[in-house]
N, C-alpha and C positions, 0 to 999 in steps of 0.2 A: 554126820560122821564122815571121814574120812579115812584113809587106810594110807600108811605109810613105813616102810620097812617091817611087816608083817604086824605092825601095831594100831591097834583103832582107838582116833581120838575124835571130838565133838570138834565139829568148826562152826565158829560163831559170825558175825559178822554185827560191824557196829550199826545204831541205829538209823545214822543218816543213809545206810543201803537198803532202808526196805522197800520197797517198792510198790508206789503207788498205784491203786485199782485200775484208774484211769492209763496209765503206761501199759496192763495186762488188758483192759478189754483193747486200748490201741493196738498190741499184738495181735491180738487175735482176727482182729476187724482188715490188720493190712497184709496176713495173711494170709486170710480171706480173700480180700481184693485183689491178690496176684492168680487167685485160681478162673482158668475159663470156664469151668461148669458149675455154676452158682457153688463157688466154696462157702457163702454167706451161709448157707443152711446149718441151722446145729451153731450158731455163734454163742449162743449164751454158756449148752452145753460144754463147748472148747475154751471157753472163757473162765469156766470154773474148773475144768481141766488144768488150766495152766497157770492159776491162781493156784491150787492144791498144790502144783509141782513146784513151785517157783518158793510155797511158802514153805513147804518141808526142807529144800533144799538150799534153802538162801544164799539161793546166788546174788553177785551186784548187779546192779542197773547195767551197767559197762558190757558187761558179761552177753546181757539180755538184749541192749541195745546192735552188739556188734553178733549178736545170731540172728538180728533183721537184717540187719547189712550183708552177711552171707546168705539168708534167704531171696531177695530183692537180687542179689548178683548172681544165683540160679537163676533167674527169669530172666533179667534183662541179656542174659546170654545166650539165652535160648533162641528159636528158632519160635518168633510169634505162630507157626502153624503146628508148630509138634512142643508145644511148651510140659514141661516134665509132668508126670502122675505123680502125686502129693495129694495127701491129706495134710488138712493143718493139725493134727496132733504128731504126725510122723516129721512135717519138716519143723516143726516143736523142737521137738524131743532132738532131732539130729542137730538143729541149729544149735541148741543150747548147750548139747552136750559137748560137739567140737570149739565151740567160742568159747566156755569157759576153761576148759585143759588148756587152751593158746591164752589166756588171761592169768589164770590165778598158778600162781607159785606152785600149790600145795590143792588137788582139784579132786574129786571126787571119781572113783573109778566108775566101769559101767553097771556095774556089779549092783553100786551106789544108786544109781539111777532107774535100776528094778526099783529099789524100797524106795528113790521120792518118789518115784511115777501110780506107788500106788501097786506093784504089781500088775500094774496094766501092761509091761511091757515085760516080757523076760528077755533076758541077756543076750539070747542069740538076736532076738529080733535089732535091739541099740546097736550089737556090733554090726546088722546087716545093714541098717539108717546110717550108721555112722561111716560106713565102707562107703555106700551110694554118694551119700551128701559131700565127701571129699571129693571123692571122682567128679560130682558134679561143678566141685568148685576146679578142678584139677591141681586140688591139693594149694592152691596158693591161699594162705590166710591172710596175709601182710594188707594191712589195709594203710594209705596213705593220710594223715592226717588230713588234708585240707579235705579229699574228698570226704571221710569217716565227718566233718564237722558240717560240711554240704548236705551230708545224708541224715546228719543229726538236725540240724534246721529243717528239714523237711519232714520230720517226723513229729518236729514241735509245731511246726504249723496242722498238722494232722489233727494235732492233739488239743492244739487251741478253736478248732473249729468246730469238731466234735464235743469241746466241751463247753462251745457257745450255744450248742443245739440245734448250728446249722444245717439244712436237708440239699445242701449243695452236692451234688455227686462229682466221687472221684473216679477217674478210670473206670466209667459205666457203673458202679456199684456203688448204692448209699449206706455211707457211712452209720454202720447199724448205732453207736457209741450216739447219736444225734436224739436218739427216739427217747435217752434216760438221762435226758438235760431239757433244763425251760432254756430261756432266753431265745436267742438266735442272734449271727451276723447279716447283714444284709449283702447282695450283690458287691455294693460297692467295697464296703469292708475286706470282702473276701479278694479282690483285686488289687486292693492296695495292701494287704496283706503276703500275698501270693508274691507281689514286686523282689521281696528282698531273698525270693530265692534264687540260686539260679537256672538258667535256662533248662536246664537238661529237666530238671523236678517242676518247674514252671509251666511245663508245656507236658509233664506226664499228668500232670491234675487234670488236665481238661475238663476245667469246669463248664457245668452246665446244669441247664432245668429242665424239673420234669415239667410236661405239659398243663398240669394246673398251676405249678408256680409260674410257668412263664405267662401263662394268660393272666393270673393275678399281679408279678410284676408287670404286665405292658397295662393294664386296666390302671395297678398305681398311676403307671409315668404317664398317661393319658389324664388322668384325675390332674395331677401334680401341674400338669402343660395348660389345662384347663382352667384351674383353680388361679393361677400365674395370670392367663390373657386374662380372664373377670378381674381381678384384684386391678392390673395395669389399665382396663378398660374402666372400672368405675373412678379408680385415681383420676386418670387422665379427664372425666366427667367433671368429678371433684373439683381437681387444678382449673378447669375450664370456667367455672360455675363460682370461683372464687374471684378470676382474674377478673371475670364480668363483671361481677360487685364492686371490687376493688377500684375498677375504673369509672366505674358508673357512680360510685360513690364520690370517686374524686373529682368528675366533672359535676355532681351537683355542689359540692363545694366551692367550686370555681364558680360556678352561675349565680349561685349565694353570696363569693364574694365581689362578683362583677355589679349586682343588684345593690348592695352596701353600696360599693364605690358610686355610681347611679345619684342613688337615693343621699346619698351625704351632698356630692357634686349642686342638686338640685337648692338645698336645703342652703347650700354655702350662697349657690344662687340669689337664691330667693332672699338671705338675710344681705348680700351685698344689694340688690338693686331696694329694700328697703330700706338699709342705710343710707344710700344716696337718695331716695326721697326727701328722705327724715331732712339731711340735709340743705338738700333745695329750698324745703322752707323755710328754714332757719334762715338762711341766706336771700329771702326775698325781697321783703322788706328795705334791706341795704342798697338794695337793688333799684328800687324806685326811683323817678328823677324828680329832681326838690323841688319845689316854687317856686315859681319868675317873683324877684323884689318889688316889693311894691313900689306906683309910682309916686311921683308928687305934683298934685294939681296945683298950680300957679293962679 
């Protein structure tokens, strides 16, 4: 419901803004991860906290997305050694409530926001979150497109790793969203991945491992560098062991046909000098010299 010139009507919202689980535990997880004293604790809790709110109060994605983006620009303004006191249901509740009055036309008062919250919050307390959370932004809501589309890609990479199952940690804290997903990205994935964002979000990920993964990734690429020289090492045996035949085969060839040639040559031999035997004889006879004529006795 909303409240508009002292009248209360339902506000609905179409189905392609609902918002998926995965986008609310993404909230809750990042944060988490801007808080210094393990804000991780209690994620699941916060998680259903803000699924509850989000599904009574149907706000859009828009709405939800640009109350991270004034959360994220509390912190990165802060003073990394005095960074604000926040819980993640108060910077919740403050994010969403000023992002969507700066979004939506026609927006739910605070009033509103006792009854989605559950009564978990009364009204003085939103007006005192919603007092704080502006101060902190110093009242500038105006977000720039290209950066808001910057912050949006970084959010989707978040979203697609968490929901590959990877246990890569972001900004020292792991991505709790990894532990209720199978699969996983690998190192490399996660780097070429990471490429198309830019620098400023590129280098806040500081990816890294924890100690068993990195010993189980340097054990792979030790296998992997290993596995590579035996393969190249018995090829190159193979190749070797081939060549040898290959040639040894071709010179018994040769030697085979050098002994043919040989053995014909002899053969040719042997039938020409008994041809010309043959012939000698023949011709012998002819050979002989004739008889002296006889005389005649007187």
């Amino acid at each position: 419901m909303y409240h508009f010139a002292g009248q209360t009507y339902q506000r609905h919202e179409p189905e392609s803004e609902v918002i998926p689980i995965e986008l609310i535990d993404l909230t809750a997880a990042f944060i988490a991860s801007l808080m210094r004293h393990g804000g991780i604790h209690g994620f699941r809790e916060n998680a259903n906290f803000i699924r509850k709110t989000l599904a009574h109060a149907q706000v859009s994605c828009s709405s939800l997305l640009l109350s991270l983006w004034y959360i994220d620009q509390i912190f990165q303004q802060s003073c990394p050694h005095h960074q604000p006191d926040w819980s993640t249901r108060d910077l919740f509740i403050a994010g969403i409530v000023v992002a969507d009055k700066f979004l939506a036309d026609v927006c739910w008062t605070n009033a509103d926001w006792v009854i989605n919250t559950n009564y978990a919050y009364q009204l003085t307390d939103i007006n005192r979150l919603e007092r704080r959370f502006l101060q902190a932004l110093n009242y500038r809501l105006y977000v720039p497109q290209q950066a808001y589309m910057h912050f949006c890609s970084f959010l989707e990479f978040r979203l697609i790793a968490a929901g590959a199952g990877t246990s890569w940690t972001f900004n020292s804290i792991n991505s709790t969203m990894s532990h209720h997903h199978g699969g996983g990205l690998s190192y490399r994935d996660i780097r070429i991945l990471s490429e198309s964002l830019p620098k400023i979000y590129a280098d806040r990920l500081r990816l890294s491992l924890r100690p068993l993964e990195a010993m189980w990734l340097m054990a792979r690429t030790v296998a992997a560098i290993c596995a590579v020289y035996v393969t190249a090492v018995a090829t190159g045996y193979a190749l070797r062991a081939y060549i040898v035949q290959a040639v040894q085969y071709t010179l018994y060839q040769r030697q085979l046909q050098e002994q043919a040639m040989v053995m014909m040559v002899d053969a040719l031999g042997k039938m020409a000098l008994t041809h010309i035997a043959s012939s000698q004889k023949l011709m012998a006879p002819s050979l002989s010299p004739s008889p002296p004529p006889p005389r005649l006795i007187v």
